[in-house]
KOLMAR-909814 format. One record per residue (C-alpha): residue in one letter; x, y, z. Coordinates in steps of 0.5 Angstrom, whole numbers, padded with zeros to 4 digits, always signed. Layout:
AXYZ
...
//
This chain:
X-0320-0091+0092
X-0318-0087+0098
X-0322-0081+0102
X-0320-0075+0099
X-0320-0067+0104
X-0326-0063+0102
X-0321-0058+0099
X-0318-0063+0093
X-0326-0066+0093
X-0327-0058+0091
X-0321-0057+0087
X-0324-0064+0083
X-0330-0060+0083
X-0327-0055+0079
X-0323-0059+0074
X-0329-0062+0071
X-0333-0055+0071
X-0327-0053+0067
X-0326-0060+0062
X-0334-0060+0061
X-0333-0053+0058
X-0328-0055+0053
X-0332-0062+0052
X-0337-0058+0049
X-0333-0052+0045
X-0336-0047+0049
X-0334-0040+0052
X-0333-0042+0060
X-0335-0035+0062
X-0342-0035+0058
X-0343-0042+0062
X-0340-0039+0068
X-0347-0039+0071
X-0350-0044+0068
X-0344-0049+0070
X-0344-0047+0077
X-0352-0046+0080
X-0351-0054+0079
X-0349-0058+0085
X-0342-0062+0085
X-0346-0068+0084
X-0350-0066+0077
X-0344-0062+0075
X-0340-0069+0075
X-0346-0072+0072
X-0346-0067+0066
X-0339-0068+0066
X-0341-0076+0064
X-0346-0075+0060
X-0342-0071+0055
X-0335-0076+0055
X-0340-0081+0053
X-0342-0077+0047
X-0335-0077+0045
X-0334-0084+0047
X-0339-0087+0042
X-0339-0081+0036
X-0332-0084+0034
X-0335-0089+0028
X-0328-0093+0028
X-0327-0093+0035
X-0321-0091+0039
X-0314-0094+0040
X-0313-0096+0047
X-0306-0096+0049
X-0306-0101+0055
X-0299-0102+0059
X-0301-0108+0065
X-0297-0107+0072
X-0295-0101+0076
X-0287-0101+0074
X-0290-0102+0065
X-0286-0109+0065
X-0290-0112+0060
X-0289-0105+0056
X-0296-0103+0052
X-0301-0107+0048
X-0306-0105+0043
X-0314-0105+0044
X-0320-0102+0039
X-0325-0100+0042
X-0332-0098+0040
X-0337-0096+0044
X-0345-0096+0043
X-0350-0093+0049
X-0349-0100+0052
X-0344-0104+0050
X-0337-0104+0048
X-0333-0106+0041
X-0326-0109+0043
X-0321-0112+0039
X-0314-0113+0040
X-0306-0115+0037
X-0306-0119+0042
X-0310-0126+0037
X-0308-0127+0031
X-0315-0127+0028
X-0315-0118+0028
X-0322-0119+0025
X-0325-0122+0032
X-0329-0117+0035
X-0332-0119+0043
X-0338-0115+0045
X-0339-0114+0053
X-0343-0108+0057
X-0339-0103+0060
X-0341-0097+0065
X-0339-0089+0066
X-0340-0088+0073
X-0338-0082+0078
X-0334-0087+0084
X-0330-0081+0086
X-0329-0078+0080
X-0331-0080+0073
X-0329-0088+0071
X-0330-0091+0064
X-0331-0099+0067
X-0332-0105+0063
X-0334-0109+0069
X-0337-0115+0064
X-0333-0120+0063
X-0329-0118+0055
X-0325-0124+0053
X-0320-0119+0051
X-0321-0113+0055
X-0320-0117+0060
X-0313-0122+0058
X-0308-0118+0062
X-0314-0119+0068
X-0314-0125+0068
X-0309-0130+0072
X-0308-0136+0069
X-0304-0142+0072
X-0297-0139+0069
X-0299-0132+0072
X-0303-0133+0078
X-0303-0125+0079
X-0304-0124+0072
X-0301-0119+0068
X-0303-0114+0073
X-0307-0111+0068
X-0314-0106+0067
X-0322-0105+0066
X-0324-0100+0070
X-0321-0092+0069
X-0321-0086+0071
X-0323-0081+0065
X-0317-0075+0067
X-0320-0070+0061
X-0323-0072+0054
X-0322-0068+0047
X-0325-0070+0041
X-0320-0074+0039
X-0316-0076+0044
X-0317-0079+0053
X-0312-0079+0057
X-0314-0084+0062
X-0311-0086+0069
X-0311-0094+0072
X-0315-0094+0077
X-0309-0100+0079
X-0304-0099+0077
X-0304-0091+0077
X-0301-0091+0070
X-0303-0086+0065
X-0306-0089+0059
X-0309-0085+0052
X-0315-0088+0048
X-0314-0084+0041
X-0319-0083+0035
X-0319-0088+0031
X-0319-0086+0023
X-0320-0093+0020
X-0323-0099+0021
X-0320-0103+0027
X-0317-0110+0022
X-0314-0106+0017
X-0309-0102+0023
X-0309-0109+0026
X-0305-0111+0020
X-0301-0106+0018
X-0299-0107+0026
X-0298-0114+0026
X-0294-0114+0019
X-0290-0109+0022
X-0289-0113+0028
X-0287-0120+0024
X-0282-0116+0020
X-0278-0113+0026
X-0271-0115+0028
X-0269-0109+0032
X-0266-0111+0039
X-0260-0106+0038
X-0258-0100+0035
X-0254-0093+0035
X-0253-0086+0033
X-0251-0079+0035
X-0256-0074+0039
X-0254-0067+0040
X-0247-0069+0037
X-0248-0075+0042
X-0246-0082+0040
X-0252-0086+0044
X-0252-0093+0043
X-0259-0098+0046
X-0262-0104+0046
X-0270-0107+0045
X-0273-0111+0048
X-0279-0114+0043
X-0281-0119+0048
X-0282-0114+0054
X-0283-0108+0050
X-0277-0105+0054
X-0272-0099+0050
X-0266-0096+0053
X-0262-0091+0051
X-0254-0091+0054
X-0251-0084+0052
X-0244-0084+0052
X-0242-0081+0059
X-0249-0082+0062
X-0254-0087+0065
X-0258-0091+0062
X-0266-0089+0061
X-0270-0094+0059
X-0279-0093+0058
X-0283-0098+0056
X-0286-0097+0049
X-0293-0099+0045
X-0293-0101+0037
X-0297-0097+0032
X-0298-0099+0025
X-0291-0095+0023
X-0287-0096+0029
X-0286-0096+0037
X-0289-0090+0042
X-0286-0089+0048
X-0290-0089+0055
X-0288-0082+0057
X-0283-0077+0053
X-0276-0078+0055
X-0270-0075+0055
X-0263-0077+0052
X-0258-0072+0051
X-0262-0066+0051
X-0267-0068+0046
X-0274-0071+0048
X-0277-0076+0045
X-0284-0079+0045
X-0285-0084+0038
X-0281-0087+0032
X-0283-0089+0025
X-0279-0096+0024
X-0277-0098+0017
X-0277-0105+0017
X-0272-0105+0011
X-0267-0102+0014
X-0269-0103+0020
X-0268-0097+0023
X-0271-0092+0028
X-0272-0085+0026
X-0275-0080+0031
X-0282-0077+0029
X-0281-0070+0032
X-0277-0068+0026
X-0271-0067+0030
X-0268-0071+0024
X-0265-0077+0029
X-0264-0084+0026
X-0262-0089+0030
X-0259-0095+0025
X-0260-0104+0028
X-0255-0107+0031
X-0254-0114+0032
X-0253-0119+0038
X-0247-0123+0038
X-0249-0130+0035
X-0256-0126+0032
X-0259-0130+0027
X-0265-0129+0021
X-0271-0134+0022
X-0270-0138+0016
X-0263-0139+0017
X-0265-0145+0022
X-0269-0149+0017
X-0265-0156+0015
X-0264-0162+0018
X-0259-0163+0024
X-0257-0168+0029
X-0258-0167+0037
X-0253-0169+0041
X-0255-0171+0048
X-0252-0175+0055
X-0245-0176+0053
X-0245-0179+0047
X-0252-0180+0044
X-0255-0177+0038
X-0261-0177+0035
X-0263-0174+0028
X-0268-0168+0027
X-0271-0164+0022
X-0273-0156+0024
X-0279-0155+0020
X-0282-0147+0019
X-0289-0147+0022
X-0295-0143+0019
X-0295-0137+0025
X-0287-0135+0021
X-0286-0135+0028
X-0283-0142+0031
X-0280-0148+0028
X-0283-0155+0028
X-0278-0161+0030
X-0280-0168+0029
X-0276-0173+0029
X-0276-0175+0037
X-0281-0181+0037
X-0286-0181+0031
X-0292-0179+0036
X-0290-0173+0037
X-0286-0166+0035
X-0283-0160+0039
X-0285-0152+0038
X-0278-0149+0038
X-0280-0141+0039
X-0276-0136+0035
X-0274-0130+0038
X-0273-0124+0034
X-0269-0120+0039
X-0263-0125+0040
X-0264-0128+0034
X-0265-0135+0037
X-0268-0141+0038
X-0272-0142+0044
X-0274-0150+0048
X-0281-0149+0053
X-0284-0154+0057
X-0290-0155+0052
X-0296-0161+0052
X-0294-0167+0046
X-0299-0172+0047
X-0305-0174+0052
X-0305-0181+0055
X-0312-0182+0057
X-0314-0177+0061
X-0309-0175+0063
X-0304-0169+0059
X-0296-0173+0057
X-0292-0166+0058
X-0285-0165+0055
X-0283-0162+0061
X-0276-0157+0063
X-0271-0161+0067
X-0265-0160+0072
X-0263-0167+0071
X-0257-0165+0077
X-0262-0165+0083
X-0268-0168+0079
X-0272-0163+0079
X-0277-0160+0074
X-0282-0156+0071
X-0289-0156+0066
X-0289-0148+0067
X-0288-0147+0059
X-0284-0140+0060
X-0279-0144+0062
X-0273-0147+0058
X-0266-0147+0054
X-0264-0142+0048
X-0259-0143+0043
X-0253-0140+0042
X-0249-0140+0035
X-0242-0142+0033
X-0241-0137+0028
X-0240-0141+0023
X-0244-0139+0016
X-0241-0147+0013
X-0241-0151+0020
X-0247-0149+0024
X-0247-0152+0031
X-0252-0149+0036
X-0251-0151+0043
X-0257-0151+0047
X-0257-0146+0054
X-0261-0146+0060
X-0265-0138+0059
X-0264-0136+0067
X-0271-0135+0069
X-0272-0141+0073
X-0269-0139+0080
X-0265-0145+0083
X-0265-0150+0078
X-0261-0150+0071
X-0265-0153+0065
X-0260-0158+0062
X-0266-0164+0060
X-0273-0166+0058
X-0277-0171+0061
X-0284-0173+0059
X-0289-0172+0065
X-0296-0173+0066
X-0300-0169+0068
X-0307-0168+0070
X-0311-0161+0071
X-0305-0157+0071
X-0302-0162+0078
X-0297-0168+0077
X-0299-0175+0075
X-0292-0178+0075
X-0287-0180+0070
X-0289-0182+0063
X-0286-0188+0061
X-0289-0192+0056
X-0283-0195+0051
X-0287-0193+0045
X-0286-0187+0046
X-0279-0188+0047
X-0273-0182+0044
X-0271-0185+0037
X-0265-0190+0039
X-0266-0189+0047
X-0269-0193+0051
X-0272-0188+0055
X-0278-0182+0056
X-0272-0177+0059
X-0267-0173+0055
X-0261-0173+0060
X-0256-0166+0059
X-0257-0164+0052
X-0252-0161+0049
X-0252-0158+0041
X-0255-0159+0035
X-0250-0160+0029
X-0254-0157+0022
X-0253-0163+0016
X-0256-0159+0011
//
């Protein structure tokens, strides 16, 4: 943290003196003079200690609202914390199994100002720190946190990384039971657009399930756009934010009618607006066939996967199947690079492919997404490169072989040929007819 004037050291001085006689409920001018006969030091460690008692007095715990990255690019994400003397309780949405809680030590500390840090290694407190081969720099996230001021029911916090400000609000049930309620609600969500009237105001918008991204178009005005967290009832904004004259900091999502009505009581309702070609997860189950380089075809079959969140496409070859990830927000079916098989030691990939140049990629955000014809009788869905690949576009997939994350060569064992092909390569794909 950087060296700050001996002036701002005092005005910190007295900010603390001030927060600890809040923290503790009692009249600053009947501890004026016990406060103040203690040096800055002691002040500070006071200050600490009686943060520490809120920390560890929540029986539940506290919701953390993590936003990763400097800009909130990734949007914010759910951890409960439970604290004990030594060890923190952390659980989050970001796993399945909202039962999972890991332990690890954490420490309060005066670097500079009063810091909560979990500076053991917490298999989920530290996911968004943790890069990875699809992330070197991670997601830019946090562990160490400057305590701004504490109540006894809410910590505003500021990363030390990334300078965002972040709340930790007093848990009122146990930590599965709001996991849930967030992950159904989450699983039920098909918002990606939506309008309504503010103020006499017509505003039309977008969500951005994927990275926590809503945006505000007011007729006649710019954009504003915030990054926003789930809760158990809806979504809250990272910092309030004005649209036509009205500010708005949280909203209660009605999964039914998919629509977002404004938590202050302003009486604001926002009603769903679907993207062109949107379609409901379950309208890709069937049997298709899959047309690729020029006039080859291949008969598949979607099956829904157990998540409710992705299908199952068998019937490339009989030793492997393909994850096709449904994203709610367009409504479409997305292709990866993804693992399918091992070959010895090594890894057989399914790997993203510019057949043009020749280049491809094992990076598994990486792929092409499907786009409907529109036809309720005749689905047809031609298959599109996504854009996130810079210089290349997806059109293929080949199988690679891998071995710790480095290329191994290409895979071309003949039984693991394409159905009807004599080839590990699926040259310029093309579309998917559905059949039944």
């Amino acid at each position: 943290m950087e060296a700050r004037s001996m002036k701002t050291n005092k005005l910190y001085v007295a900010l603390w003196g001030m927060l600890l006689c809040a923290l503790t409920f009692q009249s600053c001018l009947k501890d004026d003079e016990e406060v103040f006969d203690k040096n800055p030091s002691e002040r500070l460690q006071q200050y600490i200690s009686e943060a520490k008692k809120v920390l560890t007095s929540a029986e539940n715990g506290w919701l953390l609202e993590m936003y990763p990255h400097p800009s909130q690019s990734y949007g914010g994400y759910a951890f409960v914390v439970r604290f004990d003397e030594e060890k923190v309780y952390a659980s989050t949405e970001l796993v399945d199994d909202s039962s999972l809680e890991v332990e690890s030590l954490y420490k309060m500390t005066d670097d500079d100002g009063p810091v909560l840090s979990f500076d053991t290694y917490n298999l989920l407190l530290h996911y968004l720190s943790t890069p990875n081969s699809n992330a070197y720099q991670a997601f830019q996230g946090e562990f160490e946190f400057v305590i701004l001021k504490i109540t006894p029911d809410l910590v505003t916090l500021r990363g030390k990384k990334t300078n965002n400000v972040m709340y930790m609000r007093k848990m009122t049930e146990k930590s599965q039971s709001y996991l849930d309620k967030m992950r159904q609600l989450i699983e039920s969500m098909i918002l990606s657009g939506f309008s309504g009237t503010v103020g006499g105001t017509q505003v039309a918008g977008t969500i951005d399930v994927d990275s926590r991204q809503i945006s505000f178009a007011p007729a006649g005005s710019e954009p504003v756009k915030a990054a926003y967290v789930i809760t158990d009832q809806g979504l809250r904004l990272y910092h309030p934010t004005e649209v036509a004259g009205v500010t708005f900091e949280e909203f209660i999502i009605d999964p039914e009618t998919n629509s977002l009505t404004d938590n202050s009581g302003t009486g604001v309702v926002f009603n769903a607006v679907f993207p062109k070609g949107w379609r409901g997860y379950a309208d890709y189950a069937g049997n298709y066939t899959l047309s690729f380089n020029g006039k080859e075809q291949v008969n598949v079959t979607l099956t829904p996967a157990e998540d409710g969140a992705s299908y199952i496409m068998s019937g490339l070859n009989d030793k492997f199947t393909v994850t096709l990830n449904y994203q709610r927000s367009s409504g479409t079916l997305t292709w990866q690079s993804q693992k399918i098989g091992n070959n010895g030691k090594n890894e057989i990939w399914l790997c993203a492919w510019d057949a043009g140049p020749g280049q491809l990629t094992w990076n598994t955000a990486i792929g092409m997404r499907t786009e409907w014809n529109e036809n309720e009788q005749s689905p047809v869905y031609t298959w599109k490169d996504y854009g996130t690949w810079a210089g290349y576009t997806v059109n293929s997939y080949i199988m690679w072989q891998l071995s710790g994350g480095s290329s191994a060569g290409a895979f071309t064992n003949s039984s693991w040929y394409i159905a009807g092909t004599k080839s590990c390569r699926m040259p310029h794909v093309t579309t998917m007819t559905k059949i039944n």
